[in-house]
Every structure is written in C-alpha cells, then in structure tokens.
NUNULO-623791 format. One record per residue (C-alpha): x, y, z. Coordinates in steps of 0.1 Angstrom, whole numbers, plus 2048, in hexadecimal, padded with zeros to 3 digits. Example, Ala and Ser with C-alpha at 12.3 -4.5 7.8 and 13.67 -1.06 7.14 Angstrom:
REM residues 2
87B7D384E;8897F5847;
REM end
This chain:
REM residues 324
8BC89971C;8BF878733;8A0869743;8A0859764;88C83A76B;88382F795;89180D797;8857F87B5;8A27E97C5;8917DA7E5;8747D17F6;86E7C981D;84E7C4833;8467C4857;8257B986A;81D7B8891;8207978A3;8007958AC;7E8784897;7BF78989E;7B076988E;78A76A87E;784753899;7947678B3;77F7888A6;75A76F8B1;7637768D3;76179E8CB;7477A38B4;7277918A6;73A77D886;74576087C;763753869;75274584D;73D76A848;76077C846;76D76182B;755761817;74F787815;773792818;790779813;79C77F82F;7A676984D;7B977E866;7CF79E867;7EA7A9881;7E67BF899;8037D98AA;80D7D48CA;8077EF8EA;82080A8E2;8297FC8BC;82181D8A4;82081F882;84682E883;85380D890;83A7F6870;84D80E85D;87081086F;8707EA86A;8697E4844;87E80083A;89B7F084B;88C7D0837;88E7DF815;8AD7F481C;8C07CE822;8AE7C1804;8B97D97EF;8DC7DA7FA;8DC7FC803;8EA80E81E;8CE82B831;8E984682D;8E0846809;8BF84A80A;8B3871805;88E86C803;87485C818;84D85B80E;837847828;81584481F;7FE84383C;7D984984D;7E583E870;807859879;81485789B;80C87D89E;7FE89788D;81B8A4886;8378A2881;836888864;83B865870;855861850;86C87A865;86B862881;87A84586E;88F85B85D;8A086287D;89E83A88C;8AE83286A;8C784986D;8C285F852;8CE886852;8CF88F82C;8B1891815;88D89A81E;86F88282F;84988682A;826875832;81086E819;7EA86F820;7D5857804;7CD83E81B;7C581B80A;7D682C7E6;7F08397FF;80D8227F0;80582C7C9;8048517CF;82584F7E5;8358377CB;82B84E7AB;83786E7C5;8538607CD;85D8567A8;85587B79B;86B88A7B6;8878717AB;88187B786;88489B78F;8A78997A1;8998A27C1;8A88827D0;8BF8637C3;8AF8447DB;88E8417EE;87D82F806;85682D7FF;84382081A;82181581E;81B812842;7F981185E;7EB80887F;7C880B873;7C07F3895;7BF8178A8;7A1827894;78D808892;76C8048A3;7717E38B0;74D7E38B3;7447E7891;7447C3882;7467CD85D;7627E5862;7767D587A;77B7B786D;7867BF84F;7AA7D585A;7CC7CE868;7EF7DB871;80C7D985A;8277E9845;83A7E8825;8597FB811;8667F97F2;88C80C7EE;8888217C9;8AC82D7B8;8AF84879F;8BD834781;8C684275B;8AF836746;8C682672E;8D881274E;8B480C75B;8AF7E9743;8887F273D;8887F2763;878807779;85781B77D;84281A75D;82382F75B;80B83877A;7EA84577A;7D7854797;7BA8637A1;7A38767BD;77C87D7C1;76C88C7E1;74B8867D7;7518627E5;76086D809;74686481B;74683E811;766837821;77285383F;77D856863;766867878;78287D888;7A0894886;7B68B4893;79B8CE884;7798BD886;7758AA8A6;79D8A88B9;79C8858B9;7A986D8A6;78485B89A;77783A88D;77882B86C;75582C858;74E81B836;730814824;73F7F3813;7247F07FD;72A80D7ED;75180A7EE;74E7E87D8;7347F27C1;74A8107B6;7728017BF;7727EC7A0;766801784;77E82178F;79C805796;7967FC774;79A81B769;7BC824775;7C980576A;7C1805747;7CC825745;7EF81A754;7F37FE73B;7ED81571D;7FF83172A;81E816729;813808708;8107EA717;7F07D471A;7DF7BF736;7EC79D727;8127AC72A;80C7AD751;822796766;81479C78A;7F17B1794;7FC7BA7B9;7DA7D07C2;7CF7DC7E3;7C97C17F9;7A07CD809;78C7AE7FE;7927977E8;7707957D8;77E7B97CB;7A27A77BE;79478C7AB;7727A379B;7927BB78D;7A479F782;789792773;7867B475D;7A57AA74D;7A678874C;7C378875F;7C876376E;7C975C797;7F175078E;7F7774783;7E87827A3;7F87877C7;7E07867E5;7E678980A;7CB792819;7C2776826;7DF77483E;7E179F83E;7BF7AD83B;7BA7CF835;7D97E083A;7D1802828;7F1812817;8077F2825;7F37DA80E;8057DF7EC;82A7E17FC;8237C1813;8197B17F6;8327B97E2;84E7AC7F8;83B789802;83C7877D9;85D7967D6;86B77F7F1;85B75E7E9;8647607C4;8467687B1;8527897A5;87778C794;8887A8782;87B7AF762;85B7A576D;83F7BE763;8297C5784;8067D9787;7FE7E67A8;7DC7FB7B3;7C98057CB;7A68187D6;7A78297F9;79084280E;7888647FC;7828547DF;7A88507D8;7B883B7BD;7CF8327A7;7E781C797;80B814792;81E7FF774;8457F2780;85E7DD769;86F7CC789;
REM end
C-alpha cells in the first residue's frame, strides 16, 4: 500500500500598510517603548486598514504562495484558514477567498485554535491529504486581531497586530516525496486554562464580538513547559532529535518565550527565526509569516528540517516537524 507525504511547495505572506510604532502607541496608552522591548521583543505590528478584513490578509498571501509555488488556483481542492477574527459568523471566511481566488472544485473551512491556529490547520490539512480527500491545499493562518483589542488596555494591546500567511501543501507519493514533506505533529487541548487567555464576547454569550483578556503572567509561566512538551514529542515521534533541527520557527508572542524554549534545547539564536519585532503578535499568522520571511530571504531551503509550534487561547497547542 502507497503512502502519501504533504510536500510544501510554496509559501506567501501579506501584512497591512499601516505600521503602529512603540512610540506611536505612547500617545494611546500609558507605556513606553523601552517597557514593550524589554518585556516583549517587540517594536511595532501592522494594523488593517478601514474596510480591510481578514478575507483580503488572506486573499493576498494565498495568491503569494499560489505564485511561489508555481501553481495555478484551479488546482487547488482544499482550503483550511485558521482564524479568531472571521469576517462573519458564518459563512467561513475560507469560502470567501475561495470564491476571490477563483476556486469552484474541492471544499474550504475555518479553523478555530487561535494562536495554535496554523499547527492544527497544517496537521488537518495534511491528514485530509493523506487520506485522499484532496491532492493540493492552501493553509492559511490569517487575523485582524486590531478589532477585539481594548486599545485601552496597555498589557494587551500592545502586544497584537494584523497579518497573514499561506503555505500551498501537495499530495505527493512517498517514494517521489525525497524525505520531503510533513514529518510527525503533535497537538494538544486543555480547558482548564480558558480563562488565562479568552475574548470576552461571542454569537451565544453576549452578541457582540468582545475584547481580548489575558493574564500574561500566567500564560508565560505555563507556555514553555507545555511547548516543550509537544516538541519533544514531535522529534521522537520522527526519530529525530533536537540537534537534527535546521530551523525552530515558533509562534511569534514574546520573545522572552522564543529564546526560554530555545534555551530548553540548546538550540542556537542562528537556528531560530523571529519576527516579532517588526510583526508582533499576529495569532495564527505568526508561524506562516515567518516562514515565508525565512523562506524568501534564504534561511530555509529544501531539505532543510524545520520545527514550528505554537500556544494559543483555550489552552491550545501543539507542534509540527516538516523536511522542506
């Protein structure tokens, strides 16, 4: 019996044109650059225009990937976008840029893991190819967290932005694949922790769309030790170990966080691709935007082993092993 491996063939990225500085955010709310910095990483984040949705982030990388990968959007038959922030309830915002991309064949969905949004649609997405449900897929991690923000709220609203990322995925034969493709994954869930990180708002509870709430403190002391887990977990269940590792592309929330998990497996800051400094916060974009800046600038090349994970509101988490 033939086994199929998900091969990534492109990546692409979008992000607003608006850019809110540290220094620009002094004028909003009682902080400083230098109190961001040091507790975050991060410098600034863009922010979507009036009337720029989270179908157009994701419109735009798609179409980015798509042409980096070579491939036409008539053969794409699957679309998973993972996202906190849809245009509407329903229907799923993946439906809308199915239809702006052209798109009539296949099947779309939205995928609700928020920050671990991109890692759950990425090991989805690979299953369903597995499985023969589909031959090529676009997964996209795409937000406008800006419009559940309380913009008074200094250690919250500092810390998010807008942004969007894709990767294109194609059913390959394993013996064709060259060791390429999507290794091992491990994810993971635990609602004892939804309190920590939530919105304050939805369809059923309140009919509004709510505010982002976090207890930070908490959502430190605990990301590291479960990220850890997931990962080494992912490495063994790959028979691979952490010194094998190419490129760590993790979740872009704080960089205290990157470089504490790093630390756990004496990964090197070369080995390690961080963006939030210039991104911020961009939920289930992070890993995807990452990924292409790395992708694009020549860091990561096929063959190259790459470890991506993230932590997200729920608790939600996981983690994802890819030979490029």
């Amino acid at each position: 019996m033939s086994s199929v491996r998900s091969v990534v063939r492109g990546t692409g990225s979008y992000l607003p044109a608006r850019v809110l500085t540290n220094a620009a955010m002094e004028s909003m709310v009682a902080t400083s650059d230098a109190w961001i910095r040091q507790r975050t990483g991060i410098g600034a984040r863009h922010i979507a225009a009036e009337g720029e949705y989270t179908s157009d982030l994701a419109t735009a990388a798609a179409k980015a990937a798509l042409e980096s990968a070579g491939i036409d959007a008539s053969e794409i038959d699957l679309i998973v976008l993972a996202t906190a922030t849809p245009d509407l309830t329903f229907p799923a915002t993946a439906v809308t840029v199915q239809e702006r991309l052209g798109i009539e064949q296949g099947f779309a969905f939205d995928l609700q893991a928020v920050c671990s949004g991109f890692v759950y649609a990425l090991t989805n997405a690979d299953a369903l190819l597995k499985a023969g449900q589909a031959k090529k897929a676009l997964v996209i991690g795409a937000e406008t967290f800006s419009r559940i923000l309380d913009w008074s709220d200094r250690t919250t609203c500092v810390l998010f932005g807008d942004g969007a990322g894709a990767v294109v995925l194609e059913a390959v034969e394993e013996s064709e694949a060259g060791g390429r493709g999507l290794l091992s994954c491990d994810l993971r869930a635990d609602g004892r922790f939804r309190d920590k990180l939530y919105v304050d708002g939805g369809p059923s509870t309140t009919q509004t769309a709510g505010h982002l709430r976090m207890e930070g403190r908490e959502v430190f002391k605990q990301a590291v030790g479960l990220v850890h887990g997931v990962v080494e977990r992912t490495l063994q269940k790959a028979g691979v170990t952490a010194d094998d590792l190419d490129w760590f592309v993790p979740h872009q929330a704080n960089r205290r966080i990157i470089d504490a998990t790093a630390r756990k497996f004496d990964w090197p800051e070369e080995k390690i691709v961080v963006t939030v400094e210039g991104h911020g916060n961009t939920s289930a974009a992070s890993i995807p935007l990452a990924l292409d800046v790395a992708v694009r600038d020549g860091r990561i090349k096929q063959g190259d082993l790459v470890l991506v994970e993230a932590l997200g509101g729920g608790f939600t988490w996981g983690a994802a092993l890819v030979r490029w």
